[in-house]
N, C-alpha and C positions, 0 to 999 in steps of 0.2 A: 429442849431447844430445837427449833425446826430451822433443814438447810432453806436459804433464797435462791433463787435463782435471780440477779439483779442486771439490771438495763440503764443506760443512761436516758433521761428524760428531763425536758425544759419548758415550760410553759407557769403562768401567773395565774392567781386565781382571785374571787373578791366573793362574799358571799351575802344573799339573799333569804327570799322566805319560800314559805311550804302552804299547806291546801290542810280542809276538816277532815279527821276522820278520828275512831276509836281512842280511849285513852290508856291504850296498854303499857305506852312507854314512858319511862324516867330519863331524864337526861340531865345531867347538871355538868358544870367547868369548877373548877378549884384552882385560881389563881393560872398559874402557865400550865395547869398539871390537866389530866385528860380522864376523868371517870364518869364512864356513860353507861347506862345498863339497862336494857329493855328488851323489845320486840322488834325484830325487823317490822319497818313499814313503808318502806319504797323497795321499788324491785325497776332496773332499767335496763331491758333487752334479757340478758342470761344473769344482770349480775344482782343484787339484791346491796344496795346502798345502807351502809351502818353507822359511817361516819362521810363526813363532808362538812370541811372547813369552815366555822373554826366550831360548831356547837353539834352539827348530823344533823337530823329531821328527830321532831320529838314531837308528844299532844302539850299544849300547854293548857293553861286552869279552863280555860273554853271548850276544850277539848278538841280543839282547831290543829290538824298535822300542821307543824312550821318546818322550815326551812331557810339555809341562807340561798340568797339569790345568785349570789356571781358561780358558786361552787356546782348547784344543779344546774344552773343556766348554760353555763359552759360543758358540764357532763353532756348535752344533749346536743351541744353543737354551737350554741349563739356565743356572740360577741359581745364581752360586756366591759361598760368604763364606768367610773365612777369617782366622784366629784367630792371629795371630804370635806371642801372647804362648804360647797352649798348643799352638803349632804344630798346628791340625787343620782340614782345609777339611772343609763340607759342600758336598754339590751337592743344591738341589732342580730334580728333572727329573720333570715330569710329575708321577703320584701318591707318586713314589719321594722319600726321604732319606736319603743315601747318604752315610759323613761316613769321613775315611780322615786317618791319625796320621801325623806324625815317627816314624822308628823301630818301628814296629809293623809286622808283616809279618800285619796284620788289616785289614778295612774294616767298618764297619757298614751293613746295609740294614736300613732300619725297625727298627731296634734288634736285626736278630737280627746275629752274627758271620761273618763270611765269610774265611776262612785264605787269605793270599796266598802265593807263593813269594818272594817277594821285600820290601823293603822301599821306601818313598818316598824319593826325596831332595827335599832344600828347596837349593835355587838362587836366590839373590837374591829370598829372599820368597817363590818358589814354588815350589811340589810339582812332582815331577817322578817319575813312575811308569811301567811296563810299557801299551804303551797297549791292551795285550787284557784286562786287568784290567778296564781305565776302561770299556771296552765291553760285555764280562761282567756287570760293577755295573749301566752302564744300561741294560742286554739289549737293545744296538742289534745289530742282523746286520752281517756284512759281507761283501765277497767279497777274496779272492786275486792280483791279476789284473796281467801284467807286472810282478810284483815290484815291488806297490806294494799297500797296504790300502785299496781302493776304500768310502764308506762313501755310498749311493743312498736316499735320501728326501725327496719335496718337503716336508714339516715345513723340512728343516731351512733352507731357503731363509727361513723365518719368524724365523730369530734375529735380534738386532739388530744383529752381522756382517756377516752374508749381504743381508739385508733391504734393507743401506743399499748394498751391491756392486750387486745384479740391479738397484735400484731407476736407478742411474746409470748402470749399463751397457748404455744404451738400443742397442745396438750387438743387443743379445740380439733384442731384438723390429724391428728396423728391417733390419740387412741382415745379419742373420749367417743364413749355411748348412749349416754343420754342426759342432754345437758341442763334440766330443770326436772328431775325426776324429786330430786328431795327439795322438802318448801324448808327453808332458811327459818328460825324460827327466835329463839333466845339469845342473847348476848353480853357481853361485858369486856368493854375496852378501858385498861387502866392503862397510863402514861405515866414518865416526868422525866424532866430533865436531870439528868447525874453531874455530879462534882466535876465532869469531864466535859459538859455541856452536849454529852449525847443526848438523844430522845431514847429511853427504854421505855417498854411497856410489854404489854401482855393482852390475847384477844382469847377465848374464851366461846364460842358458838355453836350452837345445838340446830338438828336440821329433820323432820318428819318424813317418815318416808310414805306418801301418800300416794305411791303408786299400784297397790292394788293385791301385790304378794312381797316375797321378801327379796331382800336385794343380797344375792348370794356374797361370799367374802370375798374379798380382793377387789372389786368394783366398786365402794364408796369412793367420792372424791368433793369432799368438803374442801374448797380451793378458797383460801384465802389472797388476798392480793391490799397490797399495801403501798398504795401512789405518796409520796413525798414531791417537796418542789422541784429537784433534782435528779430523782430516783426512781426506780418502781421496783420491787420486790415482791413474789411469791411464792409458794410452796412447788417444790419439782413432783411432776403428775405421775417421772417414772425413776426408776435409779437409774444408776450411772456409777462408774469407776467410785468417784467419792463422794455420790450422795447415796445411802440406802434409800429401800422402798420402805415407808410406815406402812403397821399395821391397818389391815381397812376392814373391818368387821365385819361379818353378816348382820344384815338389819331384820328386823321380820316386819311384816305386816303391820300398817299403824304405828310402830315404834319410833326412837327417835335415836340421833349418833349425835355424839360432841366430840369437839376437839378444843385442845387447849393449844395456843400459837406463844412464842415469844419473838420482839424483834428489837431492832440497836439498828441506830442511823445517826451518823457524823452531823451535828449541826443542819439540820434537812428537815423542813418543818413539815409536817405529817398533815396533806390536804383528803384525800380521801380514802378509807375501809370498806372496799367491795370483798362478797363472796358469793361465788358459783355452789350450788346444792345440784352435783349431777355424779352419773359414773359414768367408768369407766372398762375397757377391754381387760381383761384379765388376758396373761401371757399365755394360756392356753387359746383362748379366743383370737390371738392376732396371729397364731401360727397360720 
């Protein structure tokens, strides 16, 4: 069982789609229960996106990346409503209004039409789209990169996602040393609800160290983080009176490190699973 360090956090979320790429990843839902298992394939600024409400980014039979809309949309900063009764989210991002249908293989920008190849789907309330579309509409760039859609801007550290992540993850400014050195790689997020109406579950995440030699012990810091409606929860980067420090292994060259995570949240429904792949200062290093 790993300690949290927990913060209060408020904000709503609605979710949309995702963009083409490779079909490495599985991702299925089972009734209220949460078992996801694949590849990372989004990465946003430092953090590498696993889950985001209510399904993550997964390939579906087209081999099309999807995602939901409100959960990334908002990850990156924009503003989004959405209309259950006429099925249609708007996002306003920046100068843009971007508003995209049920069943329409259309989207609107500023009122003019823009032809998709594909259509949205709605999943328990949310839009769920191609996520190169989403990123097309709000002509964010992206890059390619180990088969995963890396997406780089500090804007987007200013969402009210991100904002309340970097703002606790004092770990960032205090002893971290290189904070994308390990590429995020495999995964498995189980969940369910208990007799108690808690959320339990369990994350699971393995990370490559592609930096070039090996990553001496005490330095790994595979940093999970675990946004709920209410909440935010992560792994502590140092001890303290009553948290130990975990084991952090020497990596070698080419290799890969996992951890296994467990977490428990009161009634607090589980929006998004970011993890950081970086290290950190060893206690000799920060003397």
């Amino acid at each position: 069982m790993c300690m949290f360090r927990t913060s209060q956090l408020s904000f709503t979320l609605l979710a949309f789609a995702l963009f083409s790429a490779s079909p490495v990843v599985n991702a299925a839902q089972t009734d209220h229960s949460l078992n996801f298992s694949g590849t990372s394939l989004l990465k946003v600024n430092d953090y590498d996106v696993l889950y985001s409400a209510p399904v993550g980014p997964y390939t579906n039979k087209e081999n099309r990346l999807m995602a939901p809309l409100r959960s990334v949309s908002e990850l990156l900063g924009a503003k989004v409503e959405y209309n259950l009764k006429s099925q249609e989210a708007i996002i306003n991002w920046k100068k843009d209004k971007i508003m995209f249908y049920k069943g329409k293989d259309m989207y609107e920008l500023n009122g003019e039409t823009v032809q998709m190849d594909s259509y949205p789907e709605v999943k328990q309330n949310s839009f769920i789209i191609p996520l190169g579309v989403l990123l097309r509409a709000m002509d964010i760039p992206f890059e390619y990169k180990n088969n995963k859609v890396v997406l780089q801007n500090e804007s987007f550290n200013q969402s009210k996602v991100l904002q309340h992540v970097t703002e606790l993850d004092w770990g960032r400014n205090n002893i971290l040393d290189n904070n994308s050195i390990l590429d995020v790689r495999d995964f498995k997020l189980i969940a369910k609800t208990n007799s108690s109406g808690e959320l339990e579950g369990n994350l699971t995440v393995s990370a490559l160290n592609r930096s070039g030699s090996a990553i001496k012990e005490g330095k790994e810091d595979l940093h999970e983080i675990f946004v709920f409606n209410q909440t935010l929860n992560m792994d502590a980067d140092q001890a303290s009176v009553d948290i130990p420090d975990r084991k952090r292994p020497k990596i070698e060259k080419g290799s890969s490190v996992s951890r296994s995570i467990s977490f428990l949240t009161i009634k607090d429904p589980l929006q998004y699973v970011l993890v950081a792949g970086r290290t950190i200062k060893t206690k000799d290093e920060l003397k």
